[in-house]
N, C-alpha and C positions, 0 to 999 in steps of 0.2 A: 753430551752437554756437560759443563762447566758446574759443580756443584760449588756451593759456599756452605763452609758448615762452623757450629759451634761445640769446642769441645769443653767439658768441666774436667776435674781433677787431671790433667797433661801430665801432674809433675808423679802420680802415679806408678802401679807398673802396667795395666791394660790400658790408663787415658793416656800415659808416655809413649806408647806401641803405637794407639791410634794415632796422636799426635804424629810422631816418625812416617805410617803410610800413611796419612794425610798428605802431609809435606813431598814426599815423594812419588806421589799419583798425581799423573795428567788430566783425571778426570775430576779432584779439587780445583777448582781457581782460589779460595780463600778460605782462609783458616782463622777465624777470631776465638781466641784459650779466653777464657775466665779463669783469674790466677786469684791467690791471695797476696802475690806479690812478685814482682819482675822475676823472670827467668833469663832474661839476658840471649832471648834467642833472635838471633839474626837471620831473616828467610822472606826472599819475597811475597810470599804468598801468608805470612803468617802477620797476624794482627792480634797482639795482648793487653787484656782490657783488665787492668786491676777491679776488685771488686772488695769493697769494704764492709758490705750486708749483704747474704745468701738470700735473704727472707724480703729483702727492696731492689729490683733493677728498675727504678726510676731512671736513673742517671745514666743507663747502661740502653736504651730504649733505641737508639739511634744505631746501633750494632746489631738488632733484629732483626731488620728488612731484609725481604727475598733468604731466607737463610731454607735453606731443602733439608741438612741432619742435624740434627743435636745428640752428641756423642756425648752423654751424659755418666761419668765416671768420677765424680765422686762423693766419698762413704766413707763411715767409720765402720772398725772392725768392731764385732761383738764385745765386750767387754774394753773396750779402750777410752770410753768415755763414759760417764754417769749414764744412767738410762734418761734421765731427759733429754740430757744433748745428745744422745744417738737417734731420738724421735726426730730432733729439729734436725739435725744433719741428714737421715735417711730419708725423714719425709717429709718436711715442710723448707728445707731446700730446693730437690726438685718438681715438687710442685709449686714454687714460687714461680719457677723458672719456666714451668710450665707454661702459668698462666699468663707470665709476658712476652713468652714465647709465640706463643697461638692471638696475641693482641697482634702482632705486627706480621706474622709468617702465619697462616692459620693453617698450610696445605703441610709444615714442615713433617718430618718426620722425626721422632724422639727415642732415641735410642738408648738404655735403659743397662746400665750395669749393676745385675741384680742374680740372683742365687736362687737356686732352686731348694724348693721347701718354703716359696713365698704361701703363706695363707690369705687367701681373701675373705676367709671369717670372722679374721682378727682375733680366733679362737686359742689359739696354738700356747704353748703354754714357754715357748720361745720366743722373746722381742724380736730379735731379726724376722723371723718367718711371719709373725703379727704386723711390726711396721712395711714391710714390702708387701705383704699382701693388702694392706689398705691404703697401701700409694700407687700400685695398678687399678685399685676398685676407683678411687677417687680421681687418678687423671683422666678417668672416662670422658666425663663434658669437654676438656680442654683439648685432648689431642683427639684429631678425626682419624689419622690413619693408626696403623698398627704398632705397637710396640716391639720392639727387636729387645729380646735379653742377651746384651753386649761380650758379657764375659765369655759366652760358652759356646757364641755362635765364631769370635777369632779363636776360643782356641784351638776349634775344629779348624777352621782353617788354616791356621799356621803349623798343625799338624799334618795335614795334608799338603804344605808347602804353596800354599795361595797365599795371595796377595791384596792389598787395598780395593785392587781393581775386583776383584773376585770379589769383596766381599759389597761393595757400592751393585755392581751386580745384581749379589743376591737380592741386597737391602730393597733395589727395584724392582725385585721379583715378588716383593714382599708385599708392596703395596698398591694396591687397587688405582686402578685409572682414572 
């Protein structure tokens, strides 16, 4: 079966990878990127949806329907932004996206490029490990299947030399019926 999926951060280096086996797997039919601004990529199967508010897909709402993954890749590094803007860019981005996500696709699956040492205490005395751990606590209500942490599940596989198809796969082995 044909997936259509949505990816964030494409211009990245694990959302550009995904982006790449997206495009070149038969088991995508469609690919719509959420950019901050043209990439200039020409590809049947790809669809680029500028986005001008992380925090409002009002306007983006029509690019939802039937969407099965949300390859959710992007982030700011630790220290590269004020500690505000790293809260709003780590967690109340995808969780915007989230919940407009789950309005239009409620069965999708969200796939989550996130680091190990999340806290879901919020305890940690580490921002990174505080905001990821309380942006898995809180996507709870919105996503019903499983979370995939994105980064660490391709890099096992592009070490073992698998591919999109291997990892769509997995992703299906992943989620309940």
């Amino acid at each position: 079966m044909s997936k259509k999926v949505i990816i964030t951060g494409s211009t990245g280096m694990v959302g550009g990878l995904v982006l790449k086996l997206c495009l070149e797997s038969n088991d995508i039919s469609e690919v719509v990127a959420l950019v901050r601004r043209s990439g200039n990529i020409n590809h049947p199967k790809y669809k680029e949806v500028v986005v001008t508010d992380f925090l409002d897909y009002t306007s983006q709402q029509q690019y939802f329907k039937e969407i099965d993954i949300v390859f959710y890749c992007l982030g700011a590094y630790t220290g590269a932004v004020p500690a505000e803007e790293f809260r709003v860019i780590n967690y109340d981005y995808p969780l915007s996206l989230a919940k407009a996500i789950h309005q239009k696709s409620p069965n999708a699956t969200f796939c989550l490029l996130s680091g190990q040492g999340a806290d879901r205490t919020e305890k940690s005395t580490m921002q990174f490990a505080r905001d990821k751990g309380a942006m898995k606590m809180h996507f709870l209500p919105y996503i019903l299947k499983p979370f995939i942490h994105l980064g660490l599940v391709i890099f096992i596989l592009l070490k073992k030399g698998k591919n999109l198809i291997s990892f769509i796969h997995y992703l299906d082995s992943c989620i309940p019926s």
